[in-house]
C-alpha positions as CSV (number, residue, x, y, z in Angstrom):
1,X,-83.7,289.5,-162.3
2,X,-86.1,289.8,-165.2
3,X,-90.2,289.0,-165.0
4,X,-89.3,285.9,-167.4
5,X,-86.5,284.5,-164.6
6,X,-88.6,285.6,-161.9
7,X,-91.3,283.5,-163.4
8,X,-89.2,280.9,-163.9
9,X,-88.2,281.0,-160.2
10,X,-91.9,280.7,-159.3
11,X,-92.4,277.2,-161.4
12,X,-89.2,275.7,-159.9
13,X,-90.8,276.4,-156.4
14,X,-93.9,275.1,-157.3
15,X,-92.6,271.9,-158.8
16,X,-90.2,271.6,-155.7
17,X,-92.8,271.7,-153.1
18,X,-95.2,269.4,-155.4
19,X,-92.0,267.0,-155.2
20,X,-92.0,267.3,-151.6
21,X,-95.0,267.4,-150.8
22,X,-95.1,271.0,-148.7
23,X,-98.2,272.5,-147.7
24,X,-99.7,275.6,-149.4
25,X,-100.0,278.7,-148.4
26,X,-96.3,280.1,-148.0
27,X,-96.8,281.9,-151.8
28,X,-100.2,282.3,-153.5
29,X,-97.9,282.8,-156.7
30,X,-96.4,280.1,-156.0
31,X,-99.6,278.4,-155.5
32,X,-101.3,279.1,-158.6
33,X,-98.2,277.4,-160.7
34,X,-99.2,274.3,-157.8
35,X,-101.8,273.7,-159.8
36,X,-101.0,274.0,-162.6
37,X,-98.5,271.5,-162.1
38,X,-100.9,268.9,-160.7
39,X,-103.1,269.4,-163.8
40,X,-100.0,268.5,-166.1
41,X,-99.6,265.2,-164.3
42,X,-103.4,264.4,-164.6
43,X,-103.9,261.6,-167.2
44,X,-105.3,262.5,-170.4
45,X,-109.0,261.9,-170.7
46,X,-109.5,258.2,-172.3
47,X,-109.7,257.9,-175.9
48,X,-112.6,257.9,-178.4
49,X,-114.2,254.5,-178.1
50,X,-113.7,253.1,-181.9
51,X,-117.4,252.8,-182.5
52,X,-118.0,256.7,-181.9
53,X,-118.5,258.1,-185.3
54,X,-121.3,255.7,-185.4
55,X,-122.7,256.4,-182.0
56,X,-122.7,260.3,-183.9
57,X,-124.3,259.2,-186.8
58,X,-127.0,257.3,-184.8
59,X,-127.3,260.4,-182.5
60,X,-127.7,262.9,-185.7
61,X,-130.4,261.1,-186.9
62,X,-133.6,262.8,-186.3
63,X,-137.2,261.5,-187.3
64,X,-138.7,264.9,-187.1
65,X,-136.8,266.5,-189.6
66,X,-138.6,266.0,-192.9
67,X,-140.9,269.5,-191.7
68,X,-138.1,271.6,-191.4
69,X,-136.5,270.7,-194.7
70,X,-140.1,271.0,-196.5
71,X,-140.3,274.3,-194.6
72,X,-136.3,275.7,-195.8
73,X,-137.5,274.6,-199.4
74,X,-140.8,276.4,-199.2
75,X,-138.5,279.5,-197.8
76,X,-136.1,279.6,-200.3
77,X,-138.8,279.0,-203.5
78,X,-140.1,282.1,-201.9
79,X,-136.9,284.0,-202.0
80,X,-136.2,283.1,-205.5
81,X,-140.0,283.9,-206.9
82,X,-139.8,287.4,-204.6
83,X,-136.4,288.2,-206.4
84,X,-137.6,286.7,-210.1
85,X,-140.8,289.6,-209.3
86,X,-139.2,292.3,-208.4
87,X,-135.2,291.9,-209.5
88,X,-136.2,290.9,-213.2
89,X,-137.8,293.6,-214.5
90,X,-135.1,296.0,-213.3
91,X,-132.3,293.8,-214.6
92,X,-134.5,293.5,-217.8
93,X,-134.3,297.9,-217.9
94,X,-130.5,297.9,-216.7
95,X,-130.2,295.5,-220.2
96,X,-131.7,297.4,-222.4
97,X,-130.0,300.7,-221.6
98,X,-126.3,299.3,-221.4
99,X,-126.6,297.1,-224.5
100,X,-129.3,299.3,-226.0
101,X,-131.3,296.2,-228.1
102,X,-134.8,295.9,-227.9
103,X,-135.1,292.8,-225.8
104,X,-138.4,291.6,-226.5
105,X,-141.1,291.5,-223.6
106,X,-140.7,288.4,-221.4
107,X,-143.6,286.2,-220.0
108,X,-143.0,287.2,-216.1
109,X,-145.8,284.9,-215.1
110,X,-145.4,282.0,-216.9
111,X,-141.8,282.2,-215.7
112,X,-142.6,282.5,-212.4
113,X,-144.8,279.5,-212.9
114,X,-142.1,277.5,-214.4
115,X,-140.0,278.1,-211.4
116,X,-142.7,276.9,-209.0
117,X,-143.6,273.9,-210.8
118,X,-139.6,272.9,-210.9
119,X,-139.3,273.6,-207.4
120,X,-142.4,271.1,-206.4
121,X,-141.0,268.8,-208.9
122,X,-137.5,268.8,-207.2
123,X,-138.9,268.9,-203.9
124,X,-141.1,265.5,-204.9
125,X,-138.2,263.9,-206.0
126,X,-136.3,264.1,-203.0
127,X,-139.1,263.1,-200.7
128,X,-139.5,260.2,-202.6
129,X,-135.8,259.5,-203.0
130,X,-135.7,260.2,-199.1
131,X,-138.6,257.8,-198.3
132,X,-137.3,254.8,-200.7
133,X,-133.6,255.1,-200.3
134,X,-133.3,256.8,-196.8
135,X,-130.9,259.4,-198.1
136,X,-130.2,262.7,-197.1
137,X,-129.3,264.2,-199.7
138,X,-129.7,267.6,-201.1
């Protein structure tokens, strides 16, 4: 007899003495398939009420939040004026010596300063759109 028939032995047992109704004991293998066979004849857990995505949505709303998003946007203007400092002018180099034309000199600071005021002017926006609409979008 091969371990598959042997286990298939074991699970006949089992759902034998479940049948019966036998006490436990005689076969700890035997057991073990026990209960696996009374968790198979459990009934399934009760469906989703219909109204659950809501109760989700309602349960995902925070009021809190608005911090954490001004706090992500503040984070990544950081990123992006770190990188602007110190990526540009090295990308700038790596131009000029591939393509070899003199690129003329560019306005680092008033860049950067561009960049900041878009960010604040996005970041307005979508308070405001937030507060008036009660969106959440990005």
């Amino acid at each position: 007899m091969n371990a598959n028939d042997h286990e298939m032995s074991l699970q006949d047992q089992a759902e034998r003495a479940e049948r019966e109704g036998l006490a436990a004991g005689s076969d700890p293998r035997v057991d073990r398939y026990r209960l696996v066979v009374r968790a198979l004849r459990q009934p399934l857990e009760p469906q989703l009420p219909a109204d659950f995505a809501a109760r989700v949505a309602i349960a995902m709303q925070r009021d809190g939040d608005g911090f954490e998003d001004v706090m992500v946007s503040l984070l990544l203007l950081a990123m992006g004026v770190g990188a602007l400092f110190f990526l540009g002018p090295v990308l700038v180099n790596a131009a000029r010596t591939v393509v070899d034309v003199s690129l003329p000199p560019l306005p680092w600071r008033q860049a950067a300063m561009a960049a900041i005021c878009i960010a604040a002017v996005w970041a307005m926006e979508r308070g405001w759109m937030r507060a008036h609409t009660g969106s959440r979008r990005l």
